[in-house]
C-alpha positions, 0 to 999 in steps of 0.5 A: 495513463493513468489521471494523476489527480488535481492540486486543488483543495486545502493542504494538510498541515503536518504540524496540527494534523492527526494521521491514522496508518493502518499496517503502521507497526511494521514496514511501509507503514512503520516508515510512513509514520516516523516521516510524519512524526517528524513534521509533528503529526499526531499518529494513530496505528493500526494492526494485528500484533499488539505487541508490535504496535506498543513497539512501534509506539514507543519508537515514536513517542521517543520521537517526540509523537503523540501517537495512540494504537487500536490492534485490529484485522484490517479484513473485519470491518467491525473490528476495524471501525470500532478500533478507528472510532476509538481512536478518532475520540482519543486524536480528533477527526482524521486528517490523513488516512495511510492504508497500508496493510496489506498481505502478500502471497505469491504462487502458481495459479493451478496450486494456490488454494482458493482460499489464498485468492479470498484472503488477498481481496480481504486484507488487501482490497477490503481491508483498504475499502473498510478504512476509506468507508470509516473516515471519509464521511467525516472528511467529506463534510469537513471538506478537507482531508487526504486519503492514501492506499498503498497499491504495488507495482503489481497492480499495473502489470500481471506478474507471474506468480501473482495471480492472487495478489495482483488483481487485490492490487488492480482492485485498490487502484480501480477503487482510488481513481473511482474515489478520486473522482468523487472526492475532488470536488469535495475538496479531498485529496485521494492518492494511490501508491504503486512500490515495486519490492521493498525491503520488508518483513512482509517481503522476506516471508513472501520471497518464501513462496516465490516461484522460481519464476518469478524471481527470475522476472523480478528477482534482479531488481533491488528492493526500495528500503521502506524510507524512500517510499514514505518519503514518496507518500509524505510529498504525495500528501504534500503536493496532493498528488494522485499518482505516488511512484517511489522510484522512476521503473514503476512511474513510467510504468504507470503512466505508460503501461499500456505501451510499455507492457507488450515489451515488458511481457515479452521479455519477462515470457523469455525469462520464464521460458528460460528458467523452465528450460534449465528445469528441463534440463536439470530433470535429465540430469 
């Protein structure tokens, strides 16, 4: 099971605080930074696109946020602590991290390029370590703050298909339990996200390379829209929750995974077994 963290240490105050979202231009992220743009947060967003970051900013500032925007690959760490450092001397010191950029690209493990298992562990692991490394000595010293990373359900339990994706995802969660550990008694909190699919930009271009398996496994299931997993990260923040599950599925997964997952890989092994016999069958035709 995993820890689900402490309550103690100062709680963020919305309303005078300065939140940097990385992914913020789209998606989780996008979402995460409305939900706290209406508690008067002071927004900062950081991605690749430059133009959809301007988008997104525009959005918010109708909104009433005061937001800034630094484009930069989350996978180059000069890059992205320059675009941070730059940001922090325009918002003030970080009070909330929300790493949620992040790539995803599923297929079988004999035929994704080792190049695909490197770009996973840099955007998604890296990419996340960088942004804890820009803005928690700041906060460790000021002993207040909140740092989130956005996980996937698929960093609880191997799912077919995710062999590049899912350890990129185990290693964000090893990373925040590790964190969280140290970062307690310093007074900051550390929380770790696991969304199942959400219905995303990001999940349109995967579903583009799911192998029918995977589908089968997971294609049932309906995806979250984006607000309810903000709405999750916003209360995990609040109530400086380590464990964050936007839906029941995925949280009784993550506290008790290790019982469920010999029945969950049972039945997701007939699924596949399934598909692969109708192939079978298909290719006699």
């Amino acid at each position: 099971m995993l820890g689900l963290g402490s309550p103690k240490g100062p709680r963020v105050d919305f309303g005078h605080a300065h939140a940097v979202v990385t992914g913020g231009s789209s998606g989780i992220g996008l979402a995460t930074a409305r939900e706290l743009a209406r508690r008067g947060t002071r927004l900062s967003l950081v991605a690749r696109g430059s133009e959809r970051l301007e988008s997104a900013a525009a959005e918010l500032a109708e909104m009433g946020a005061e937001v800034a925007v630094a484009p930069a690959d989350v996978s180059d760490r000069a890059a992205l602590t320059a675009a941070l450092d730059r940001l922090v001397t325009e918002q003030g010191p970080c009070d909330i991290l929300v790493a949620s950029a992040g790539l995803a690209r599923p297929g079988h493990f004999l035929d994704l390029p080792d190049e695909v298992f490197r770009q996973m562990m840099e955007v998604d692991y890296f990419g996340t370590l960088y942004a804890l490394r820009a803005v928690l000595p700041g906060m460790a010293e000021r002993r207040r703050g909140s740092v989130v990373a956005v996980s996937s359900a698929a960093g609880l339990l191997g799912i077919f298909g995710y062999s590049a994706y899912g350890p990129a995802k185990f290693a964000v969660r090893g990373l925040m339990e590790s964190v969280r550990a140290e970062l307690a008694p310093l007074g900051v909190h550390a929380g770790v996200v696991f969304p199942p699919d959400v219905d995303t930009p990001q999940l349109a271009e995967e579903n583009r390379w799911k192998p029918a398996e995977t589908f089968a496994v997971s294609g049932t299931v309906k995806p979250l829209t984006p607000q309810k997993v903000a709405e999750a990260i916003v209360s995990g923040i609040a109530s400086r929750r380590f464990l964050i599950c936007p839906d029941p599925a995925t949280r009784a997964l993550a506290r008790w995974g290790s019982v469920l997952a010999p029945v969950l890989n049972r039945r997701f092994d007939r699924k596949v077994a399934a598909v692969r016999g109708r192939s079978l069958t298909a290719g006699r035709g």
